[in-house]
N, C-alpha and C positions, 0 to 999 in steps of 0.2 A: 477431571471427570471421575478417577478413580476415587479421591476424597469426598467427592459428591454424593457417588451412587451409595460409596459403605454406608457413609451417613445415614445417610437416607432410610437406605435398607433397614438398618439398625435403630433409628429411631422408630420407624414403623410398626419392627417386628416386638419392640417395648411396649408401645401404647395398645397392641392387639391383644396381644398373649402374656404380658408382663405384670399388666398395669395392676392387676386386682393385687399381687404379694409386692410387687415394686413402690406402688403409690402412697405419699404419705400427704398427710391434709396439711404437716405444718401448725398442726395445732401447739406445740412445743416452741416454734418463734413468735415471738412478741411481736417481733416489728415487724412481721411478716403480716400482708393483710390481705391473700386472693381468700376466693369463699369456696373454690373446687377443689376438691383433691389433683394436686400435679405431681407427677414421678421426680424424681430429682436427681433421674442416673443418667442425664446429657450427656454427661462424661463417658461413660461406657462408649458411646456412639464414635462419638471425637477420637479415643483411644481405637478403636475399634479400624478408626479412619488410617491415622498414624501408624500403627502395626504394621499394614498394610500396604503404604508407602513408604516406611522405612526398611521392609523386606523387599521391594521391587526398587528401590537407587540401592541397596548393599548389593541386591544380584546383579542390577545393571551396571554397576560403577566399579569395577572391579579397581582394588586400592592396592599397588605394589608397598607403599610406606603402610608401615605395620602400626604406626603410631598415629596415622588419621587413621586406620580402622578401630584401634582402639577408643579412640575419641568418641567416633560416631556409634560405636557401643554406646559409650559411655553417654552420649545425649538422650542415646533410644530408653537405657536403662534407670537414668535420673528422672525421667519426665515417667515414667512408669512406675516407679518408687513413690512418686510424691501423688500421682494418682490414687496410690493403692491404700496411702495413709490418709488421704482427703474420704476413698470409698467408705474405710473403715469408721469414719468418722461420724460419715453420713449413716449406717447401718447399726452402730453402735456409738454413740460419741462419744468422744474423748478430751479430756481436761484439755486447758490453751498450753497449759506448760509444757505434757506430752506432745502437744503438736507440734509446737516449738521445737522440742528437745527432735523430736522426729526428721522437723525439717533440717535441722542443722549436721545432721547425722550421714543424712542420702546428702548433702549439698556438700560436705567430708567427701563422703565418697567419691564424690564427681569430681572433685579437683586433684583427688590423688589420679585419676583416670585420666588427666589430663588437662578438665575441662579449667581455665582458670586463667589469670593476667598476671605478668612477672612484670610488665613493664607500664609507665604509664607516658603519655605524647606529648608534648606541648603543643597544640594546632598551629601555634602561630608563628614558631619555627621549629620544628619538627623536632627539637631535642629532647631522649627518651632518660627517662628517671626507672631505675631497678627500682623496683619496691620490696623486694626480698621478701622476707617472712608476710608485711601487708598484705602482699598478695594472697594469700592464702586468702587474711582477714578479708580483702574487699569483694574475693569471688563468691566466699561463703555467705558472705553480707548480701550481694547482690542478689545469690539465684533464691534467702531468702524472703526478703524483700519483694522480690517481683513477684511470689510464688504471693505473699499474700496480698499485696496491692490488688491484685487481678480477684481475691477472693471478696475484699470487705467492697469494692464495687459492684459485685453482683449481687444489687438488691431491688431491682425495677427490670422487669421483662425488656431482654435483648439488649439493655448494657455493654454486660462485659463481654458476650458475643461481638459485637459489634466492634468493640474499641478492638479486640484481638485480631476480627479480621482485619483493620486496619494496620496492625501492629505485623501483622504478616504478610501484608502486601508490600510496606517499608523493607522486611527482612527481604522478602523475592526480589526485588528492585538491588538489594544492595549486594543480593552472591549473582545477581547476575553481573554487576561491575566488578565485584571481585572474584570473578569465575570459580565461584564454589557451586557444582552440580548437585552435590548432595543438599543444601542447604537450600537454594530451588527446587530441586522437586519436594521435599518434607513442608516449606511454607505455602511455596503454588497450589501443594493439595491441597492441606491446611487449609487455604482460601476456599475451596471447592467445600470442603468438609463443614466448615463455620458458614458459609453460604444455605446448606441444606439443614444445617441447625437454627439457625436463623428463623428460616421457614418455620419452623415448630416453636419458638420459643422468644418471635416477636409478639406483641400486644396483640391478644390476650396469649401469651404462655399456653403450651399445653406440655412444655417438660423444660426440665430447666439444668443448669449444669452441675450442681449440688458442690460441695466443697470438694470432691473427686475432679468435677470438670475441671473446675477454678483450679485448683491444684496442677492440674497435669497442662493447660494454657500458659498459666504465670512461671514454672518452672521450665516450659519447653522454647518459651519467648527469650527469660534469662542464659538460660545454656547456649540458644543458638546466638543469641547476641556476645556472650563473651570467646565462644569459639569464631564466629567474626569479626571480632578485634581483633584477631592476629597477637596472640598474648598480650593486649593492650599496645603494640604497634600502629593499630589502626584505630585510635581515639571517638572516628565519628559514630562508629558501629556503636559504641557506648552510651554516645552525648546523643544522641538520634533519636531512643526511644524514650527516652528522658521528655524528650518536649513531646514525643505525640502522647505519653500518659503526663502530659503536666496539670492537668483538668483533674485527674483521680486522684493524684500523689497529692496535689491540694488539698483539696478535699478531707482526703485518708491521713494526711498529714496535722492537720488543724484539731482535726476530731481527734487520731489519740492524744494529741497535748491537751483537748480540755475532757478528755475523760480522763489523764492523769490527775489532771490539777483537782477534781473533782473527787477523785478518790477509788474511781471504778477503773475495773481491770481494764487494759489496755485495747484487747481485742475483743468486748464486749459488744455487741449490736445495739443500734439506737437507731430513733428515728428523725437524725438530724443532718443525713446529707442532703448534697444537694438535688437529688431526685426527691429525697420526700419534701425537700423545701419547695419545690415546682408542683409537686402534685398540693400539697397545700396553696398555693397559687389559683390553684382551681385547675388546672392542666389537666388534662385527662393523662393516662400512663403512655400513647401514644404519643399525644403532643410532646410530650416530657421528654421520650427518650428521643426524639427527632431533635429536640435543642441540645440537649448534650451531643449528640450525632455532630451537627453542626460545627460546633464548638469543638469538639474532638479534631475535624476536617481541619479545619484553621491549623492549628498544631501540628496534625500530619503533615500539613503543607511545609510547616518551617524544619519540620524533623526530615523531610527531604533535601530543604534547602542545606543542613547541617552536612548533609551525606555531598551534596555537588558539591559545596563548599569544600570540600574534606576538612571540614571543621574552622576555618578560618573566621569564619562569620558569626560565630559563639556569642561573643560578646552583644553584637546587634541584635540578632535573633533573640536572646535570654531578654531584652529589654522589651523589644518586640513582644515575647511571652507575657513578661510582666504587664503591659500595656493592654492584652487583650483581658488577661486576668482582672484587670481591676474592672474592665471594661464592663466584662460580662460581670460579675460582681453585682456591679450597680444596677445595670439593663436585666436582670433578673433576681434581684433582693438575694443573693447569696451573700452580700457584706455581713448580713446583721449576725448570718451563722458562722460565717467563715472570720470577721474579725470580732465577734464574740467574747473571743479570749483571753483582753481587755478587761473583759466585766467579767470574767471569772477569777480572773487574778486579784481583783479589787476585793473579791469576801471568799477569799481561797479556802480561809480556816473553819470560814461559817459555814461553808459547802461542803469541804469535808466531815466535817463531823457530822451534820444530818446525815448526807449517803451513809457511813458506816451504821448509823443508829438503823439508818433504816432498812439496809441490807439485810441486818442482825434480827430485827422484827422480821423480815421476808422470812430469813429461813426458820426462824420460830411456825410461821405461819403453813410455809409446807410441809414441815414436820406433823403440826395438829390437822392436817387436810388426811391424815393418816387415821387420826383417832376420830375427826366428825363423823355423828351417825344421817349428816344431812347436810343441803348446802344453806338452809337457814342457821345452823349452827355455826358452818363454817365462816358466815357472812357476821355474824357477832363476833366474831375471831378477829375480823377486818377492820371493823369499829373500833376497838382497841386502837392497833395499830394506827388508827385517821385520830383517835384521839392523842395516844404519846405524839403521834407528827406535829398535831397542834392544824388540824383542818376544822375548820367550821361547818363543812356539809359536805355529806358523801351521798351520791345518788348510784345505784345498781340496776340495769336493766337489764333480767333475763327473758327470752323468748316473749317478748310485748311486758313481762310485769316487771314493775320497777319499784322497789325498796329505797327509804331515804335515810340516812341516820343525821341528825340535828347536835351539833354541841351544847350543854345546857345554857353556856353563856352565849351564844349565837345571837343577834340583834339583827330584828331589819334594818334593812337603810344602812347601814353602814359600808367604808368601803371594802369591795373586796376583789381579790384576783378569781376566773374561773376558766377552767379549762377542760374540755372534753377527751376520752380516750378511748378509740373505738377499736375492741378488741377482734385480731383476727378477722377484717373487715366490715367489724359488725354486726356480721353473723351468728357468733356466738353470746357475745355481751359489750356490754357498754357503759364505761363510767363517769360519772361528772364529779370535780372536784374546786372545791370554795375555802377561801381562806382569807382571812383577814389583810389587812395590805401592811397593818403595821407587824407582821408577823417574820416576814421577811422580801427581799426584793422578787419581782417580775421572772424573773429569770431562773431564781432558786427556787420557789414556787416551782415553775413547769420542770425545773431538772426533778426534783423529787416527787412530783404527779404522777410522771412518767416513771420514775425507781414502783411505788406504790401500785398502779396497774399493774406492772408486770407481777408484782409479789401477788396479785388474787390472781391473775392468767395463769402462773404456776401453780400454784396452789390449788384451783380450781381443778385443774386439768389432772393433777395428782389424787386429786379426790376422785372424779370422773375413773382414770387407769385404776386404781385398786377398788372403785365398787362398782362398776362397769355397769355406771348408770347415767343419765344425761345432769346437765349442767342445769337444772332447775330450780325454783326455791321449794316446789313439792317433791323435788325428790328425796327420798329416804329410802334408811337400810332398813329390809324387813327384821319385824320383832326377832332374838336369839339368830338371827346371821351373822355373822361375821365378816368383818371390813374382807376383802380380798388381795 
């Protein structure tokens, strides 16, 4: 009740009194597509929850060992650090490799605190392996990892809410077998807390958890999970949340291997998980997150079986896992994205070099959204770019008008790939893109559609911030004004 109420309270007192300097429309994510301005400081609330409950078990629980007090410092102060670098992010943002660099840093910290595995289990006859110095490696590894698994899944209202509260019912369920009170009351509330976030930031959203939330969930998940392992003593604590996040880690897994092969940065956004593959389905964002729901549930079920098990059952269940994965797969066209990676490896070299080419025109492109005294100028900037790409037709539609640019050698009748990209949900603009079929495959075609949108979304939207004027083709800078 007490995670409940904060929550609550606090997401309230955001959307009343907050919302006009808090809110941001999102105009700067691509693959982002609501049309309302939504707050994006969830997280605040969550945290807000946690403070809260981590001050009432320290008062309540009084700890004669000096070294679980330190610990559970140390989880309150990790999950608050990586918070603070998700906020910053969100308020200011900051390159992947800072974040990176950041996360590795507080996740340093935390293991000198305590938090971390010296040892690893066998389940299946309980013989333990020192990992000496790995340990270091695998802790740090972990509470990275989980910190951003939790993040690149929050991209479809109530997701990653949901999977966490899940993730923390698992956590309550297992300090209550291994009678850790601290560790129950901070998940129990936790439940109460994501339960009243929920409420706000199921379909349709009206705040969301911004890379702060994400941050301070997936870090506060990883800590309590490897503080109940019992320095890696207790194996299941580990193997557990492994299978109820095996739906994301797929997912999140597949996608950075074909944005490496590809050539784009690793933690780049796109519009190719499996929520946007269901909302392309035709799903509505409800229905959408209710199938993942689903599907999540199955996995929780086996990440408990993992826990009564105390791990013995690894073997079955991972198969079990597997089995439902391909399952679903098929029962919801995730194959074609998720083993994809196939047909990227087949023209790796071909794929790479357009991305970079065409990366390199993007930031040409936002650079001159600088110097256009209009957005019909800046739209002949784009023509360029559609012609080095080697497209045969680019269509632009702002507010109802829509602009076409033709290649000179362009032929009717002939065959061609096309595909639509609707920016910002539409609300703002909308592109169509045509290209010839002997130009290059299906596949490369939509990867570089999609690079190309985003380069006018940028660019537009750059032009828009420095002349602090709408996204039209009649707009222009007045005569002797200067760009701003």
């Amino acid at each position: 009740m007490l995670g409940f109420l904060v929550t609550w309270g606090a997401i309230a007192l955001i959307l009343k009194r907050w919302r006009p300097r808090l809110t941001s429309v999102d105009q700067g994510a691509f693959h982002h597509t609501h049309q309302v301005p939504v707050p994006r400081f969830g997280g605040v609330a969550l945290v807000a929850a946690f403070l809260a409950l981590a001050t009432a078990a320290l008062v309540w629980l009084p700890v004669d060992d000096p070294d679980k007090r330190r610990v559970q410092w140390a989880i309150v102060l990790t999950a608050l650090g990586m918070f603070l670098l998700g906020l910053w992010d969100d308020i200011r943002p900051l390159g992947a490799r800072k974040k990176l660099l950041g996360q590795i840093m507080i996740a340093t910290a935390a293991c000198c605190s305590g938090i971390g595995v010296d040892y690893l289990q066998n389940p299946l006859d309980n013989s333990l392996y020192n990992l000496a110095a790995w340990g270091w490696i695998f802790s740090i590894f972990w509470l990275v990892a989980l910190t951003n698994v939790v993040n690149l899944i929050d991209g479809i209202d109530g997701l990653a809410g949901g999977i966490a509260l899940m993730l923390m019912c698992l956590l309550t369920y297992g300090g209550f077998v291994r009678d850790h009170a601290f560790l129950v009351l901070c998940t129990g509330g936790m439940c109460g807390a994501l339960l009243a976030f929920l409420k706000y930031n199921f379909p349709p959203a009206r705040i969301y958890l911004g890379d702060g939330g994400a941050y301070f969930l997936g870090s506060l998940i990883g800590a309590l999970t490897l503080v109940h392992s019992e320095k890696g003593t207790v194996v299941a604590a580990l193997i557990a949340p492994l299978f109820a996040l095996a739906l994301p880690i797929t997912d999140v897994g597949l996608a950075v291997l074909r944005r490496g092969l590809r050539g784009l940065p690793i933690f780049r956004a796109d519009r190719r998980h499996i929520h946007h593959r269901l909302l392309a389905l035709g799903l509505s964002r409800t229905r959408a997150v209710l199938v993942l729901y689903g599907i999540s549930l199955v996995f929780l079920l086996l990440a408990f079986a993992v826990f009564w098990s105390q791990g013995r059952l690894v073997p079955i269940l991972l198969g079990c896992a597997c089995l439902i994965l391909l399952f679903s797969a098929r029962s919801f066209s995730f194959s074609r994205g998720w083993f994809g990676v196939g047909r990227v490896l087949g023209n790796c070299l071909e794929v790479r070099k357009e991305t970079q080419c065409a990366l390199a025109l993007g930031r040409w492109l936002e650079m001159e959204a600088e110097r256009a005294d209009s957005i019909a100028s800046l739209w002949s900037d784009f023509q360029f770019l559609a012609r080095k790409l080697g497209f045969a037709r680019v269509a632009l539609s702002l507010q109802n008008e829509e602009r076409v640019w033709a290649a000179p050698d362009a032929q009717a009748g002939e065959p061609v790939f096309h595909t639509v990209q609707e920016l910002n949900g539409g609300a703002m603009m909308r592109v169509e893109f045509t290209m010839r079929q002997d130009q290059m495959s299906s596949q490369s075609f939509g990867h570089l559609a999609e690079i190309l949108a985003e380069c006018w979304f940028k660019a537009a939207l750059r032009w828009q911030r420095c002349n602090r004027l709408p996204v039209r083709f009649d707009a222009r800078l007045e005569v002797g004004r200067p760009g701003l």
